[in-house]
C-alpha positions, 0 to 999 in steps of 0.5 A: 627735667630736659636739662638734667637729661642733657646733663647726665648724657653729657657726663656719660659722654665724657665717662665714656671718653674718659674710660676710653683714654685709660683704656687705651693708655693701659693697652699702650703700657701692656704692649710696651712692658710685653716686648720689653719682656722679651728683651736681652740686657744687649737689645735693650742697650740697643735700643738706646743708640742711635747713628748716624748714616756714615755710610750708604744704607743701599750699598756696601758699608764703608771701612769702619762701619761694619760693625755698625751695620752688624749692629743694625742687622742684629737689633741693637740700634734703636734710631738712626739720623741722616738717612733720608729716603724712601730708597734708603729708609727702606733698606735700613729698616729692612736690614733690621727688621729681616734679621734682628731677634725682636724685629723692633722697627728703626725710628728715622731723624732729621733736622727738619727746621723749617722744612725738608724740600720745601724751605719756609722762612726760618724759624726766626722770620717765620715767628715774626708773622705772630701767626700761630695758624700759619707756623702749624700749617708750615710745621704740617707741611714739612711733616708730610714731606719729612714723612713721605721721604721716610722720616717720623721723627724731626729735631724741632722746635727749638724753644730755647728764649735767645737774647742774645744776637752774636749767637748764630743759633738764634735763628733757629727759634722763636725770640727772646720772650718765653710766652710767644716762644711756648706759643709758638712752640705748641704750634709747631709741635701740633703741626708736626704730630697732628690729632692721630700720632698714627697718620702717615704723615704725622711725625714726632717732634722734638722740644730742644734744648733743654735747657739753657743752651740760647743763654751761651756766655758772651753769645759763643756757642756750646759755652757755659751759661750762667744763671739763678733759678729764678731765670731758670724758672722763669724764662727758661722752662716755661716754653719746655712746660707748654711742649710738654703738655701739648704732648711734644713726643721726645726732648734733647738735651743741650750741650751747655752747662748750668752752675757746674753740671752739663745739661746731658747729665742734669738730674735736677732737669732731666729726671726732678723736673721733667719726668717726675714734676711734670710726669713726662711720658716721652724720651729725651735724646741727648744732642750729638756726641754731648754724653761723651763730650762730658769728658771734655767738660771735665766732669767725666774721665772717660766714655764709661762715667760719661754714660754712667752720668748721663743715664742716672740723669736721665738722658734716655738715647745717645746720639753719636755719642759711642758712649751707651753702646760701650759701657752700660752693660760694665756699668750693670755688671759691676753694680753701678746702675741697675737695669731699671734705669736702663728699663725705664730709657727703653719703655719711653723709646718703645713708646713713641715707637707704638704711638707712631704706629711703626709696630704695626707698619714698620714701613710706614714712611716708606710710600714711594708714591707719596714721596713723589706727590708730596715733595716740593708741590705746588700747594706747599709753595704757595704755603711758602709764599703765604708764611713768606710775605707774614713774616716780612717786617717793615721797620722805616717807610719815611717818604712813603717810599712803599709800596712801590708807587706807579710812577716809579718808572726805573727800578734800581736792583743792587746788592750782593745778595738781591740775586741770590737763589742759595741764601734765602734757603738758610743754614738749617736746609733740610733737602732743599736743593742749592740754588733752588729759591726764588731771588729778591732781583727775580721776584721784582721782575715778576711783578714789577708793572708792564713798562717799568724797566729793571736794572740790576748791578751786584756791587760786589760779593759779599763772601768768596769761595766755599760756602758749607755748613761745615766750614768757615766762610771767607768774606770779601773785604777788599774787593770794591771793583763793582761799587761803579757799575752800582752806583751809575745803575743807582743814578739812572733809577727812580727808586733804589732797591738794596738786597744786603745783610747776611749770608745763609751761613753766617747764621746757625749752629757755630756761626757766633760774631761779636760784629753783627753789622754788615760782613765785607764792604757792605757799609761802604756799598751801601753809603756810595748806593745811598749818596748816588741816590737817596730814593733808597728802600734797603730790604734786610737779609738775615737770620739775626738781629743786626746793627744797622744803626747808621742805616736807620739813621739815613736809609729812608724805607728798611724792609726786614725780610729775614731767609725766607725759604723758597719763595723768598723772592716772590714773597719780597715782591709782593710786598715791594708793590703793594699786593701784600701789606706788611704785617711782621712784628720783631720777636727779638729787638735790636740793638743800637750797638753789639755792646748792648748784646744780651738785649731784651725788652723784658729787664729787670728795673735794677736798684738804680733804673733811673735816668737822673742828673748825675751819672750814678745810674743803670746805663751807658755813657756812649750809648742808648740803653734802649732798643733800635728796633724794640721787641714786637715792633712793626710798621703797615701801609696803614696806621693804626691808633690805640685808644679807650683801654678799659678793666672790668674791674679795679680788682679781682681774686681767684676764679673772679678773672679781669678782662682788658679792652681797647679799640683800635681803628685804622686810621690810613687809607689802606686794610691791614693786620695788627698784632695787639699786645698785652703786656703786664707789670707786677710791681711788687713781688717776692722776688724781682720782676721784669718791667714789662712781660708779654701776656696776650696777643691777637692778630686782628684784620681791620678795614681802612676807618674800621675801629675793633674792640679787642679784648683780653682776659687776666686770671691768675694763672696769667699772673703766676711765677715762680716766686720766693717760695720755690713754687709757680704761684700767683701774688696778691699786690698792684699790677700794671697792664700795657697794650699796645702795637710794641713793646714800647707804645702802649696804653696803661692801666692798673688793677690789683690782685687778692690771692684769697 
């Protein structure tokens, strides 16, 4: 009897939450359709629009802006980007809401990517800890200071799959595989929105770009991109899917095409998959200027049939595009788009207005106060640190040269970037001040151990000149007049520490190579380095996959530390000497050869995988096919040995799930993290499948001689995919599980599975 008491208050608890949800969602949809009630065709075009801050919010527009300040007064601009600021935010949003008829509050954007004052590691990095717990806690940080300093609304996170390393923009997101991408992505949207979209400090995030855009043709950004919908499907979308129904708030679209037709003006995308399939709520924005830059594709012949395009595919706000704001009410008037269109673009915009809270206070992010606690505090400089020292991969350690043992008595700093405070920032910067982070040469100082002396020689530069986000940097490739100095401080050390890599700008939007080794004289600094002293530990600077080829063959201890933010230095350091054991593994692989580029672990087998006697198989003739470095691959000061992998069953059908266990024991002298992973195999398929798919993965802490069992669970939706038949469904067959410390070393099991 007690039980069923407890049951029937159970369902009442949730009837009653339940009838609460639809209550609030009806109240929503009252509030959105009564102030779209009120609107002229002219305020509803406007809300569609969005600038960006031409000119100073706080004084007299510039030549040219007048009219967009006119605009502004009257109502008829829905967003504005780059206008940061509690001082500027405040005066915008009160010149629209003093002088417009509706008085419908401004929402402020930015690209807040990996924070707004204070810079954590870039995407890239950060997605090399495999530690979702902290990327939320990064996301909820840069929102609090984004929102303090007026901002409700960040382009991020970027949940395109990127395979490809000569695309700059690869360092804005997650990697090549789609199930830690969508992982990842969820995080940082939660961390982003929060629990209560109405908190002062929880802004809307944005899932970008939908769709396609990390698969550019030749890696060259903005170019075409080519693909079946297989891929589509299967690699593409599912990292979208996971943002949308984590409850991501707005999405952009992308400025690539796929087969024949712009992203910005994809119906199949934009309306089929996203707002009928997946009944999406929220509005898309398009990326800047791309509706018009469909005129440049050559699927429009001016601004009026770009917008004509792109809003019966669904495209809801035009960025910078000059494009709605000029030809949708023609388009209405000559009976080409019905107002519908233009009603349902609006009601999503209004929307994620009323979800914020800004009808309520449209002054919501403009708390002087708060802008002042919040931006660049302590608390959010140790959370840079703690994401900092996550993300740092170790990739060699022959020697054990690390961590820095304590008879090293002269340390050796050399490398154009090892005293660099501008670079660990990265491109994507948001209001971090130029120079502001903590150095590499910095960071050792601070922890190197009372009585060990520190030396420092640059070597040479690596660029010369302007450095912007803007423009083209020049490289230094000649100037080698500091290659002396650097190699009589090398001769006179114990242990050589080698800061080379990438710049800041070499990585990001435009910033694609077809040469990603070292830019300059690099090479040549690092070969004379390494021959004056072959106690070399070379710690990476980067926001891409590299090729370090001759450097793994010959530098003893690679350190992988990406840009790690403000706290780049320090966090290097931690690591350097032991306070911290590294615990990264590499989201993307890297590649023994550029030539190799696009890389990934999770292939196809192809007809013809071999390897086999004769030359009449699936490889290169000058090179490995394999990775470098393989996808989640990464070393500790610890070892760790996988061993007695074991199924539940030998096989399982719907609603009957199978769980994976294995033990993993540290077997070295020292705790450490492990990032364990499950990777899974269908052999045979309707349509062709990849070798290996990551599945699962836990990030387990485990004490020196400690062995912990980890175990993971398979159902049917692990093993679903989008098949044959045009549908996400699982197969029955024989399956392969994998689990193992990378992509590449792992234990192996099989089961089958019975789609009854």
């Amino acid at each position: 009897m007690r039980c069923k008491l407890v049951i029937l208050s159970l369902l009442l608890m949730i009837s009653v939450r339940l009838s609460a949800q639809s209550l609030s969602k009806t109240k929503l949809e009252a509030k959105v359709d009564s102030v779209l009630s009120l609107m002229t065709l002219e305020e509803k075009i406007g809300q569609m629009v969005q600038y960006s801050a031409s000119w100073d919010v706080t004084g007299p527009p510039t030549a040219g802006n007048e009219n967009r300040l006119e605009n502004l007064k009257r109502g008829l601009v829905g967003s504005m980007l780059n206008v940061t600021g509690v001082k500027a935010t405040k005066e915008a949003q009160r010149l629209n809401m003093e002088n417009s008829r509706l008085k419908i509050p401004l929402i402020f954007g930015y690209d807040v990517i990996h924070g707004y004052k204070t810079l954590f590691p870039i995407p890239l990095g950060e997605s090399a800890s495999w530690d979702l717990d902290i990327m939320e806690r990064t996301a909820r940080a840069a929102a609090r200071e984004s929102a303090a300093a007026g901002i409700g609304w960040t382009f991020a996170p970027m949940v395109d799959v990127s395979r490809d390393a000569r695309w700059g923009r690869i360092m804005e997101g997650a990697g090549e595989d789609p199930f830690l991408v969508a992982k990842i992505g969820v995080a940082r949207v939660k961390g982003f929105q929060t629990d209560d979209l109405t908190s002062p400090t929880a802004i809307a995030a944005c899932a970008k770009h939908f769709a396609g855009y990390g698969f550019a043709e030749a890696g060259r950004d903005y170019n075409t991109v080519n693909l079946g919908m297989s891929e589509l499907h299967n690699t593409i979308l599912p990292p979208f899917k996971a943002a949308a129904d984590a409850g991501v708030l707005t999405f952009m679209n992308s400025f690539n095409e796929i087969d024949g037709i712009p992203s910005t003006g994809n119906p199949y995308l934009q309306r089929e998959i996203l707002k009928e399939e997946w009944n999406y709520k929220g509005f898309i924005v398009s990326d800047w200027g791309s509706i018009s830059e469909m005129i440049a594709h050559g699927v429009a012949e001016n601004h009026k049939e770009a917008a004509y395009i792109a809003l019966t595919a669904g495209s809801d706000m035009d960025m910078e595009g000059n494009a709605y704001e000029t030809s949708i009410e023609d388009l209405i008037k000559e009976g080409r788009v019905s107002e519908t269109l233009v009603d349902d673009a609006v009601k999503r915009i209004l929307r994620v207005k009323f979800q914020l809270g800004l009808f309520d206070d449209p002054y919501k992010y403009c708390d002087a106060k708060a802008e002042k606690k919040e931006l660049y505090s302590k608390e959010n400089q140790q959370l840079s640190l703690e994401a900092g020292k996550k993300s740092i991969v170790l990739l060699k350690n022959e020697n054990a040269l690390l961590p820095i043992a304590s008879k090293v008595k002269t340390i050796a700093v050399i490398g154009p970037l090892a005293d660099d405070n501008d670079s660990p920032l990265g491109n994507w910067r948001g209001q971090g001040v130029s120079n502001s982070a903590v150095s590499v040469l910095e960071g050792i100082r601070r922890y190197a151990p009372k009585g060990t002396k520190v030396t420092y020689a640059k070597g040479a530069d690596l660029s010369i000149g302007e450095r912007s986000f803007l423009k083209h940097m020049t490289i230094n490739e000649t100037d080698t007049s500091g290659f002396g100095k650097a190699v009589e401080t090398a001769k006179e050390a114990d242990l050589v520490i080698l800061v080379v890599g990438e710049d800041a700008f070499q990585t990001g939007e435009a910033r694609s190579q077809t040469d990603i080794g070292f830019a300059g004289v690099q090479d040549e600094l690092i070969k004379v380095v390494y021959k004056a002293n072959s106690n070399v530990v070379m710690v990476l600077m980067n926001g891409r996959p590299m090729d370090i080829s001759w450097s793994a063959a010959n530098i003893p201890t690679i350190l992988e530390s990406w840009l790690l933010g403000s706290q780049h230095g320090n966090a290097v350091a931690e690591v350097l000497f032991g306070k911290y054991n590294p615990s990264g593994k590499l989201p993307v692989s890297f590649p023994r050869s550029v030539g190799q580029e696009p890389l990934y672990y999770n292939q196809k087998n192809t007809g013809r995988p071999g390897p086999i006697e004769d030359v009449t198989y699936s490889h290169y003739v000058d090179e490995r096919r394999d990775a470098l470095y393989p996808f989640g691959y990464g070393l500790s000061y610890t070892t760790f040995k996988y061993d007695n992998i074991s199924l539940s069953a030998s096989s399982f059908s719907e609603g009957e799930p199978l769980t994976v266990t294995v033990s993993v024991t540290n077997t070295g002298k020292l705790d450490g993290e492990e990032v364990v992973q499950l990777y899974l195999r269908d052999l045979v398929a309707s349509t062709t499948r990849p070798i290996k798919e990551l599945k699962g993965f836990e990030k387990v802490f485990i004490k020196a001689g400690e062995t912990k069992k980890v175990i993971f669970t398979i159902d049917r939706e692990l093993l679903s995919f989008y098949t044959r038949n045009k549908k996400w469904e699982a197969e029955s067959g024989d399956f392969k599980v994998f689990v193992g410390g990378n992509s590449v070393d792992v234990l192996e099991a099989s089961f089958k599975y019975k789609n009854e």
